[in-house]
Kinemage of the C-alpha trace (Angstrom):
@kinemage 1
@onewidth
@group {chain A} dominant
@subgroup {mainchain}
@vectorlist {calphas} color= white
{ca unk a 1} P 99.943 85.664 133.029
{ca unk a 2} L 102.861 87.034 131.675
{ca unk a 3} L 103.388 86.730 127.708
{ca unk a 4} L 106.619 86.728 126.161
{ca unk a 5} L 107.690 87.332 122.274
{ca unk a 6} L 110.514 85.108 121.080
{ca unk a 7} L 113.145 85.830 118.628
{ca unk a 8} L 113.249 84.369 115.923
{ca unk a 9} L 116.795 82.171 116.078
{ca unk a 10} L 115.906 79.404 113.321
{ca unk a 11} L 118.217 79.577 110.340
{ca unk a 12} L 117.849 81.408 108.199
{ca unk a 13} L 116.156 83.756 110.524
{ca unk a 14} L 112.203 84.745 109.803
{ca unk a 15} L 111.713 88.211 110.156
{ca unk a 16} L 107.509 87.791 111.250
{ca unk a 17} L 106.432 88.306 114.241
{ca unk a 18} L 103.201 87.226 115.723
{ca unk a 19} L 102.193 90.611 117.096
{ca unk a 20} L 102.607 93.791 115.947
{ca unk a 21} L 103.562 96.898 118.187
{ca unk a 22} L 100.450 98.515 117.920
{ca unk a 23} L 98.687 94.811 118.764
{ca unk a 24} L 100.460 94.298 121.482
{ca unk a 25} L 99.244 97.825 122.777
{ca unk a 26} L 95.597 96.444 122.302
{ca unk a 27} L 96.737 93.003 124.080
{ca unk a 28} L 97.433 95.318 127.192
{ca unk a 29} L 94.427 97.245 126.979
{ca unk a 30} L 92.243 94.359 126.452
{ca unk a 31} L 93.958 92.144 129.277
{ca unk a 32} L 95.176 94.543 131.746
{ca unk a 33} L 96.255 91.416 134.232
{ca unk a 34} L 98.261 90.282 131.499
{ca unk a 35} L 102.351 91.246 131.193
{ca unk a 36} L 103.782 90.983 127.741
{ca unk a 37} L 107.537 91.430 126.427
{ca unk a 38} L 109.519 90.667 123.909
{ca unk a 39} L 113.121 89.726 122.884
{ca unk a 40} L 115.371 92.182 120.590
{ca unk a 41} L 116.053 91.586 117.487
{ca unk a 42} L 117.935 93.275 115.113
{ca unk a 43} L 117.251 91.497 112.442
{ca unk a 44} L 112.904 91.386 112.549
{ca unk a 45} L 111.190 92.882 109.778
{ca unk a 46} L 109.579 95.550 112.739
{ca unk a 47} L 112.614 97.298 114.700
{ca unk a 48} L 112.766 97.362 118.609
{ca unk a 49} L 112.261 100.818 118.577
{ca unk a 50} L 108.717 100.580 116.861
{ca unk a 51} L 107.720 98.385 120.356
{ca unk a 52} L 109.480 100.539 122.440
{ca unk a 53} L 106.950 103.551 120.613
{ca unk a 54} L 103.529 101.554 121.839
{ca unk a 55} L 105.293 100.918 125.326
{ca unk a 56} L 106.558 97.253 125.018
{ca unk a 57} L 109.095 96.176 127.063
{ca unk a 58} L 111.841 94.271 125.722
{ca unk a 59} L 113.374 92.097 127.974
{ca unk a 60} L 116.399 89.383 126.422
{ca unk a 61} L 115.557 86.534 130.041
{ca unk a 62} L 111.713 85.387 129.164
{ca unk a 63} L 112.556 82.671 131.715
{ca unk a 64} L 110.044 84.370 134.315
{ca unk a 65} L 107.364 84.051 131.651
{ca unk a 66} L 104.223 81.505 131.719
{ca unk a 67} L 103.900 81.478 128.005
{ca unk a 68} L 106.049 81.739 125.099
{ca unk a 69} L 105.070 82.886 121.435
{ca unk a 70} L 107.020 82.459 118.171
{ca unk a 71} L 106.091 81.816 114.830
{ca unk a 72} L 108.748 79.516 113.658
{ca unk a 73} L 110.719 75.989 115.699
{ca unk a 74} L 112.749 77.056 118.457
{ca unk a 75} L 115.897 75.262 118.312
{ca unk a 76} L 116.332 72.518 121.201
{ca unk a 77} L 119.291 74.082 122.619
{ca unk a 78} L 117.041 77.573 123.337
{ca unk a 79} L 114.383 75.506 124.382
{ca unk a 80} L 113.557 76.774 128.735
{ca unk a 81} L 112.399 73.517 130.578
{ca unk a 82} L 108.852 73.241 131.938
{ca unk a 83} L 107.630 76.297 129.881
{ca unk a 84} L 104.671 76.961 127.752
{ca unk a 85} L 105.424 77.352 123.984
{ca unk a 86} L 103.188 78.215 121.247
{ca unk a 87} L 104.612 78.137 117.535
{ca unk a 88} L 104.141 76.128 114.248
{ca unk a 89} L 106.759 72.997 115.079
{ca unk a 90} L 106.698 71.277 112.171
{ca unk a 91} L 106.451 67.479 113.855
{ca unk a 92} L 102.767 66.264 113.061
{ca unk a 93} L 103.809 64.798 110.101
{ca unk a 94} L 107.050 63.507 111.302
{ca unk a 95} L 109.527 65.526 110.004
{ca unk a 96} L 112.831 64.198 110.695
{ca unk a 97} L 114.976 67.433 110.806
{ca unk a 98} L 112.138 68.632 114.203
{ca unk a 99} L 112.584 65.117 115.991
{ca unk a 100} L 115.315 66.092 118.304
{ca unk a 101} L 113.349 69.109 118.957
{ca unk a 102} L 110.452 67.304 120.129
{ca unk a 103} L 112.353 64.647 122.249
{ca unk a 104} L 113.816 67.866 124.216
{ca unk a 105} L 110.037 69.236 124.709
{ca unk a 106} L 109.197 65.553 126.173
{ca unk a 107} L 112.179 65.172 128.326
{ca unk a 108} L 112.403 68.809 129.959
{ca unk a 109} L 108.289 68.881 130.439
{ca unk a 110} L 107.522 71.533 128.169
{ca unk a 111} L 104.245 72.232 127.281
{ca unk a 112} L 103.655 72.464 122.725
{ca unk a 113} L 101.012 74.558 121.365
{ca unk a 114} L 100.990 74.137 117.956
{ca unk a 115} L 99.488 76.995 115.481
{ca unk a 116} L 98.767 74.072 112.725
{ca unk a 117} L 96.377 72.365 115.177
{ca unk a 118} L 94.135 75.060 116.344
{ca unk a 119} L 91.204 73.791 114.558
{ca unk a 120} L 87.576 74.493 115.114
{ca unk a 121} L 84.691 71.402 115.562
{ca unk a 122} L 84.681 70.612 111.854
{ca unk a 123} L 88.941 70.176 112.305
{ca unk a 124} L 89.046 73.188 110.157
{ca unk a 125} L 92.280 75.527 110.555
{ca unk a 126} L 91.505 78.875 112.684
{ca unk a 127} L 94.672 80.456 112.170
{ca unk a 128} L 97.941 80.328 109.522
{ca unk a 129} L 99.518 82.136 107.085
{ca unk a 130} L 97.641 80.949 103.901
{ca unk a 131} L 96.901 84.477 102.661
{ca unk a 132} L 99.572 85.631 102.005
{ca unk a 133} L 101.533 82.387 100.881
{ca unk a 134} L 98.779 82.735 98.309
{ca unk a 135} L 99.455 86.344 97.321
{ca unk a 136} L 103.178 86.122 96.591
{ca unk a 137} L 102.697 82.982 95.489
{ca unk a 138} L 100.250 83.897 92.754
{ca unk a 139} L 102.660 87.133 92.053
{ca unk a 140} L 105.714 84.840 91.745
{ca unk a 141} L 103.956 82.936 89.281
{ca unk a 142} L 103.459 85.998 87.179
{ca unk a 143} L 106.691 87.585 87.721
{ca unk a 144} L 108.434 84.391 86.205
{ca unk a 145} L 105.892 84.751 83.406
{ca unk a 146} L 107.415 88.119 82.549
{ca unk a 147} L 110.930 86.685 82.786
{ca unk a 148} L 110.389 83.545 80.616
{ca unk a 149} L 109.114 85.861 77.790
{ca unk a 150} L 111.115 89.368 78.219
{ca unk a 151} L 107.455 90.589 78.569
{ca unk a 152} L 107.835 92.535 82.294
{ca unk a 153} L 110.065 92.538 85.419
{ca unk a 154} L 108.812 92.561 88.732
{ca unk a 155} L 110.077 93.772 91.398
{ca unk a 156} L 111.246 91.120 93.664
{ca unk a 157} L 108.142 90.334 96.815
{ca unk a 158} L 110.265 90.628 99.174
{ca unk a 159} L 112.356 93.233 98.452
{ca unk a 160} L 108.562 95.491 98.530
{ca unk a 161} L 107.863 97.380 101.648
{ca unk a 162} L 104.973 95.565 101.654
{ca unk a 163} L 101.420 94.389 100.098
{ca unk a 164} L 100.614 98.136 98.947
{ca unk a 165} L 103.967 98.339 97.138
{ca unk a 166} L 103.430 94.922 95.682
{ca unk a 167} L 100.312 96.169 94.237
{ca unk a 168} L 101.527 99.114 92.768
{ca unk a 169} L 103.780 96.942 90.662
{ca unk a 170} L 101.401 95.183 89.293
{ca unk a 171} L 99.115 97.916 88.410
{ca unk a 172} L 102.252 99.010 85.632
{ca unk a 173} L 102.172 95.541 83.775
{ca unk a 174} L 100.434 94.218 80.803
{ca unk a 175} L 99.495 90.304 80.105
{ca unk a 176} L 99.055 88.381 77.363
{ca unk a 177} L 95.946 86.872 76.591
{ca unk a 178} L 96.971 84.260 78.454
{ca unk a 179} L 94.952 81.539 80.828
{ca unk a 180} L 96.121 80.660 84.105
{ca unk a 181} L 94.589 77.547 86.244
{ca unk a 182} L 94.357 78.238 90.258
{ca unk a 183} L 93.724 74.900 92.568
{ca unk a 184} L 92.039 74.915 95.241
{ca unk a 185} L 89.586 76.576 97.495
{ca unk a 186} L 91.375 77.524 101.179
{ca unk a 187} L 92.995 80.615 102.339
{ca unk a 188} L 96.067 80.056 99.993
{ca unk a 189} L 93.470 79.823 96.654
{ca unk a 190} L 91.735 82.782 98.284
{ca unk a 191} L 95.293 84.502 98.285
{ca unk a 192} L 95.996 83.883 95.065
{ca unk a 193} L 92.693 85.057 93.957
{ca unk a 194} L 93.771 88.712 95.578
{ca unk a 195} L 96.195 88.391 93.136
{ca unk a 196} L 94.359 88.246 90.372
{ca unk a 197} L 92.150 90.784 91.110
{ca unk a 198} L 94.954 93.596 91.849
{ca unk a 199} L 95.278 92.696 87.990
{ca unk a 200} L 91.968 92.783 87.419
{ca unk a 201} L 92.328 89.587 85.108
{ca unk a 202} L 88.451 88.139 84.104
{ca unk a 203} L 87.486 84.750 86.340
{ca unk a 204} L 85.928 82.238 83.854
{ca unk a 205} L 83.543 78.796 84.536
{ca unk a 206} L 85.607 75.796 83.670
{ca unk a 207} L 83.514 75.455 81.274
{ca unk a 208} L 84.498 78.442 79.571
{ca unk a 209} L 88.012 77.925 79.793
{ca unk a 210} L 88.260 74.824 78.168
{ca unk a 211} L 85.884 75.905 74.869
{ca unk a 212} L 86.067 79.309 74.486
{ca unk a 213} L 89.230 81.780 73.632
{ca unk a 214} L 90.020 85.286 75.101
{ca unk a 215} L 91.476 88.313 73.775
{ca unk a 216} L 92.123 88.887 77.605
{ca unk a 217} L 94.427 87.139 80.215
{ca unk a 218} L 91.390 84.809 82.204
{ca unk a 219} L 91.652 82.210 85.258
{ca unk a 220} L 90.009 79.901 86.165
{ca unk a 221} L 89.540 78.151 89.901
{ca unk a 222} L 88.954 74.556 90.056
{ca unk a 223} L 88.013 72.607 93.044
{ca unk a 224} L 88.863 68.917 93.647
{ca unk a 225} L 85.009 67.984 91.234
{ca unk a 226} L 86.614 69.648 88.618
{ca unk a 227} L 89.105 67.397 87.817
{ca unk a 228} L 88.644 63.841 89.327
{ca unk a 229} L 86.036 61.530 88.862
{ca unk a 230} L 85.684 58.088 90.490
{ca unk a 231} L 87.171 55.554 88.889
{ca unk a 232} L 84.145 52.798 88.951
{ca unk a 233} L 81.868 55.425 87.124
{ca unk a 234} L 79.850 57.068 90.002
{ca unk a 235} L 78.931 60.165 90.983
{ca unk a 236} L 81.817 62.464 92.699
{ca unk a 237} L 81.124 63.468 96.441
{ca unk a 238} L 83.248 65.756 98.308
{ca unk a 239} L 83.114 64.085 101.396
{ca unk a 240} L 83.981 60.576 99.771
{ca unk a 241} L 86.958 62.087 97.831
{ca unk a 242} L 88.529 63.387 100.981
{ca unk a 243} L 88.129 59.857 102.949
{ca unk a 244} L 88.977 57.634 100.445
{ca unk a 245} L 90.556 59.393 97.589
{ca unk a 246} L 92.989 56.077 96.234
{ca unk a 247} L 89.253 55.538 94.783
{ca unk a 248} L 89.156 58.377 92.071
{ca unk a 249} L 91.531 59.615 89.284
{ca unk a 250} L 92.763 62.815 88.005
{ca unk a 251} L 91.458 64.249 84.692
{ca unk a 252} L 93.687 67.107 84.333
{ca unk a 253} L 95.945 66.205 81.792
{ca unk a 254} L 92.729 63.818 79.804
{ca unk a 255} L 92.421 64.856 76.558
{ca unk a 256} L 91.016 68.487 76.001
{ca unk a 257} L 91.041 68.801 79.755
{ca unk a 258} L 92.698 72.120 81.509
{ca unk a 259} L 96.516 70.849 80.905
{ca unk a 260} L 96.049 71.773 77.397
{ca unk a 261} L 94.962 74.949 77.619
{ca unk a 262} L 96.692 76.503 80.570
{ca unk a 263} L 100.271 78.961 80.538
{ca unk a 264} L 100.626 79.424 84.260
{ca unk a 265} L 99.252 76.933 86.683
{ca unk a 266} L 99.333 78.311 90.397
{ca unk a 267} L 99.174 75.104 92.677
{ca unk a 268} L 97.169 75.743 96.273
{ca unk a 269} L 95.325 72.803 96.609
{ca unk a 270} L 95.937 70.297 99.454
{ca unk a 271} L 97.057 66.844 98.340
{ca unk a 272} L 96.397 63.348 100.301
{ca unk a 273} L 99.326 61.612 99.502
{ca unk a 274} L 96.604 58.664 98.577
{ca unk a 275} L 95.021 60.708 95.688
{ca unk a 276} L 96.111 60.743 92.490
{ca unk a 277} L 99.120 63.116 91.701
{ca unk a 278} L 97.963 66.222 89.451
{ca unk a 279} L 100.029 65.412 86.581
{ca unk a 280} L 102.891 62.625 85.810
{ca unk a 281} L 106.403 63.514 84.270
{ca unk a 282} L 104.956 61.539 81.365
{ca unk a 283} L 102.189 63.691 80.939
{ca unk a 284} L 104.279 66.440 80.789
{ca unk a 285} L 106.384 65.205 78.116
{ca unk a 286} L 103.148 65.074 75.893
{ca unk a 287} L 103.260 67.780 73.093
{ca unk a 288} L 99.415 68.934 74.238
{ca unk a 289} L 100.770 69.659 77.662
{ca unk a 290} L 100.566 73.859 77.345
{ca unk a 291} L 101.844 74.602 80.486
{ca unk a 292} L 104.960 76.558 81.162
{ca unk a 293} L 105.188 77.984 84.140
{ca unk a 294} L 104.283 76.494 87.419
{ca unk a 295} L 104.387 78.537 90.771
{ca unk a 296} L 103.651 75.278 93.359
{ca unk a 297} L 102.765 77.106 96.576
{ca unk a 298} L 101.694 73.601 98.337
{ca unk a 299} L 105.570 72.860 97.621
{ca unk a 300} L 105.093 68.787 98.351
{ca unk a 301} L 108.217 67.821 97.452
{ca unk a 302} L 107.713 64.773 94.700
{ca unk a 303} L 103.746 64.925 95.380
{ca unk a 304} L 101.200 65.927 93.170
{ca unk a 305} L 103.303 67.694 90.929
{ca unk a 306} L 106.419 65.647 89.573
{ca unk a 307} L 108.758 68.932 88.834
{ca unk a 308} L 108.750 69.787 92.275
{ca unk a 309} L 111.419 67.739 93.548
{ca unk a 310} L 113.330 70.593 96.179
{ca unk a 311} L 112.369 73.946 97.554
{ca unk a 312} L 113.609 77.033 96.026
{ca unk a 313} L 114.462 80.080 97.954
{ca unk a 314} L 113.046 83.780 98.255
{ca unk a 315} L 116.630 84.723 96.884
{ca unk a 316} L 116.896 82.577 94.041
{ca unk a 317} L 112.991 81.656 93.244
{ca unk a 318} L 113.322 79.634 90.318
{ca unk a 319} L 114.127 76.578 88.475
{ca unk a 320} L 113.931 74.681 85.266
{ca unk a 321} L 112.678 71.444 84.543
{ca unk a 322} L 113.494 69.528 81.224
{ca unk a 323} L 110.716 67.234 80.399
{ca unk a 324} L 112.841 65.479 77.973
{ca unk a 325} L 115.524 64.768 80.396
{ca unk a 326} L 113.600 64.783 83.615
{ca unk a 327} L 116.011 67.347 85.044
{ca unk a 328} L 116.830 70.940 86.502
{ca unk a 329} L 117.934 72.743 83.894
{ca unk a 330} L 117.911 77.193 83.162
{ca unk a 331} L 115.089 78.740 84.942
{ca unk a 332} L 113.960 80.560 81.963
{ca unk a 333} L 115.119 77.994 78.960
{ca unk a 334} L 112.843 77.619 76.708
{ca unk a 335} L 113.060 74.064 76.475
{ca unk a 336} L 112.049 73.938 80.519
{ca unk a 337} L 109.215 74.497 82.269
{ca unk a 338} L 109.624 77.215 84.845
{ca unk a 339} L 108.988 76.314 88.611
{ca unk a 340} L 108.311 78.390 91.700
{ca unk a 341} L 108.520 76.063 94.741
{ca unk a 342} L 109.156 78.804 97.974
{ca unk a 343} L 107.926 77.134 100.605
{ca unk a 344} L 107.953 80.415 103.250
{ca unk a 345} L 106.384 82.958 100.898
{ca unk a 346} L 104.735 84.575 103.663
{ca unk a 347} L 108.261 85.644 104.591
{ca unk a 348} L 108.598 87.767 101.389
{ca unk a 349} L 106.177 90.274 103.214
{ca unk a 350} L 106.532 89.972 106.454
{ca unk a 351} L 105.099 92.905 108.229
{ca unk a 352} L 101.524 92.376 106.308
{ca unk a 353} L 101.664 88.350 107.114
{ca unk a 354} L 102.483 89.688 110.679
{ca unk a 355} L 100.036 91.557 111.052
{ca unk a 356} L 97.279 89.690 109.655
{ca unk a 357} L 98.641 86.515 111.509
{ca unk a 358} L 98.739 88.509 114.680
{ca unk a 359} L 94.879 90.188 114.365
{ca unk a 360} L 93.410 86.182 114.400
{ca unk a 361} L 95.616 85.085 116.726
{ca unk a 362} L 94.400 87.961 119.143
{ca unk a 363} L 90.718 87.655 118.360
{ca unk a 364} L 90.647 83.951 117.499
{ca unk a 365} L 93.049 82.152 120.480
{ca unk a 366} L 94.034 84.761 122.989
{ca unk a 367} L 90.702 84.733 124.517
{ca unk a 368} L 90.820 80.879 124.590
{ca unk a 369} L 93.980 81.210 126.083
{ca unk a 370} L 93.522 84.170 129.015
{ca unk a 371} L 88.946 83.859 128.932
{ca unk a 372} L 87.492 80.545 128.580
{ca unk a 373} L 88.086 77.569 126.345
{ca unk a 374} L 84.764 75.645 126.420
{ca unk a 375} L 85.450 73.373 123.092
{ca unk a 376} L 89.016 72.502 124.557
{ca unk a 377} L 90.564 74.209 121.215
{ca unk a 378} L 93.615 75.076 123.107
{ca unk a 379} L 94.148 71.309 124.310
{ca unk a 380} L 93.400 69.860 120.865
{ca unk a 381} L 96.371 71.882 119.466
{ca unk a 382} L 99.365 70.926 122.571
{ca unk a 383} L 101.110 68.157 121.392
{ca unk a 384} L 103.075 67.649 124.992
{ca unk a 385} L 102.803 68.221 127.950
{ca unk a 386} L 103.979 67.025 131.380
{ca unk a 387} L 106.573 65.036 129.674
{ca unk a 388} L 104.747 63.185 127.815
{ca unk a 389} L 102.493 63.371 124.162
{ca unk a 390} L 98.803 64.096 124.509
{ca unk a 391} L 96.081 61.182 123.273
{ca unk a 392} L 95.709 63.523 120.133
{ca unk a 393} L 99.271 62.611 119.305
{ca unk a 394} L 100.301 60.098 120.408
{ca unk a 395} L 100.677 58.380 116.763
{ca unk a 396} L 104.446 60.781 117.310
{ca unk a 397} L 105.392 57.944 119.872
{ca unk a 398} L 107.332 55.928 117.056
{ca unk a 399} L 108.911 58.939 115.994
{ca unk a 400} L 110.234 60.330 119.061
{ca unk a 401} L 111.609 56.637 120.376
């Protein structure tokens, strides 16, 4: 098999990569019978010169190659006919600005991987980016704290060599004793847990949180339990909430409840567009409503959290939103409510996101890919193939009519 690297020709451009020079050297080593290239780029966040170091050939034709990696779409017009392709497309959920792209992968018999889909037995993700969405999520979140109260400034994430120069920012700040509320319990919680811990701020029960005070910045992680409850009276069950969560309601902002006690909420928790939003733009016009800075790494544009109504950009990170008049206003007024709604963080440190992305995707799918597949991971995750959409998705058929 021969392997090739794509560049990255989306705009604006991503500067990841999904190996690494010196991964790409183990690739070879591990799979001698496998060729692997890559396309130059002048503009990735690792230079052609550092592949050229570990013996990677870069080659700008990857039309003799049987399988194609990016991280990113590829844009329908770069798109070679009857090829393999393995990236995150963006299409499961119908997005409209990837349909075109997808008709052109039917039509011209390409074959789709999809990162997004690689999903073990229990349909849980084996590979993404989470991490480190999570990390400079959770350090956005903070850095607009600073801002809003001429406590600290940050260096910018992505303007940090990478996640040791991030850290070493954070080790020269001091917090209030504030409380900050993180959602969720995946790789992106999990990220923005590193976070806290390069600050070394004190993880409380949510019990704790909501009765006791701190002379100490404290978080606190709550999982789906802690703040729904079904709505006939009965016990909560995690595995009912996820299948039919229209049947529960959201506590958050109840009275006494985490809303009233929380200064920076950092949002990583998936949302079923049947559950119950987080919070309503009438909740947060309520005087208890504490919070005032919101770093929304899910980024569901009008979901579970009202103020998030566009994504911002690693350039210009923030917004405000005026409860009052239920619009943008200054980022750092202090009549708003600051929002951070990124939705690439992972591309404010893109040479750690690389390289973690690239060490599962070499130990978690290359083997399934060049070994043996025996739980058909690799055909649960193509979307198309031989012109046509695989059982799996063929819900897209609407879409791509």
């Amino acid at each position: 098999m021969k392997i090739g690297i794509l560049r990255e020709e989306k705009v604006p451009h991503d500067m990841r990569v999904p190996f690494t020079p010196e991964q790409c050297k183990q690739i070879k080593e591990t799979y001698p019978n496998v060729d692997l290239v890559i396309q130059p780029c002048d503009y990735r966040s690792i230079k052609n010169d550092e592949y050229r170091r570990e013996g990677v050939v870069l080659q700008e034709d990857l039309s003799d190659c049987d399988l194609l990696i990016g991280i990113k779409e590829v844009p329908k017009d770069k798109l070679i006919p009857g090829k393999r392709y393995m990236f995150f497309s963006h299409t499961i959920k119908k997005q409209p600005h990837n349909r075109e792209m997808l008709k052109r992968i039917i039509r011209d018999k390409i074959a789709l991987i999809d990162y997004e889909c690689l999903v073990d037995d229990h349909e849980n993700r084996i590979i993404g980016f989470g991490r480190y969405a999570g990390i400079v999520g959770a350090y956005n979140g903070i850095m607009a704290y600073g801002l809003k109260y001429g406590l600290f400034k940050l260096k910018p994430a992505h303007q940090c060599f990478g996640l040791k120069e991030l850290h070493e920012g954070l080790d020269k700040i001091n917090l209030p004793n504030m409380k900050i509320v993180i959602t969720g319990g995946g790789r992106v919680a999990n990220g923005a847990i590193e976070t806290m811990g390069m600050l070394n701020i004190r993880k409380v029960t949510p019990f704790e949180f909501l009765n006791y005070s701190f002379r100490e910045p404290v978080y606190v992680q709550l999982h789906s339990e802690s703040y729904h409850e079904r709505k006939d009276g009965t016990d909560f069950t995690k595995s009912d909430f996820y299948h039919h969560p229209e049947n529960y309601r959201c506590t958050f902002c109840d009275p006494g409840s985490f809303a009233s006690f929380c200064d920076l909420l950092i949002h990583c928790a998936y949302w079923n567009p049947q559950a119950p939003v987080l919070f309503t733009k009438q909740d947060m016009r309520d005087p208890s409503f504490r919070i005032s800075v919101i770093a929304d790494i899910t980024c569901d544009i009008d979901g579970s959290i009202p103020s998030t109504h566009r994504a911002t950009t690693i350039e210009d990170k923030f917004y405000g939103y005026n409860p009052v008049t239920e619009k943008e206003d200054e980022a750092f007024s202090p009549n708003t409510i600051t929002v951070m709604s990124v939705d690439n963080l992972p591309c404010e440190l893109p040479r750690d996101a690389s390289e973690g992305f690239g060490k599962h995707l070499l130990e978690r799918v290359l083997p399934l890919l060049l070994v043996e597949d025996k739980g058909k991971v690799i055909y649960r995750a193509t979307i198309a193939q031989n012109g046509e959409l695989t059982p799996r998705f063929a819900y897209l058929t609407d879409y791509i009519s």
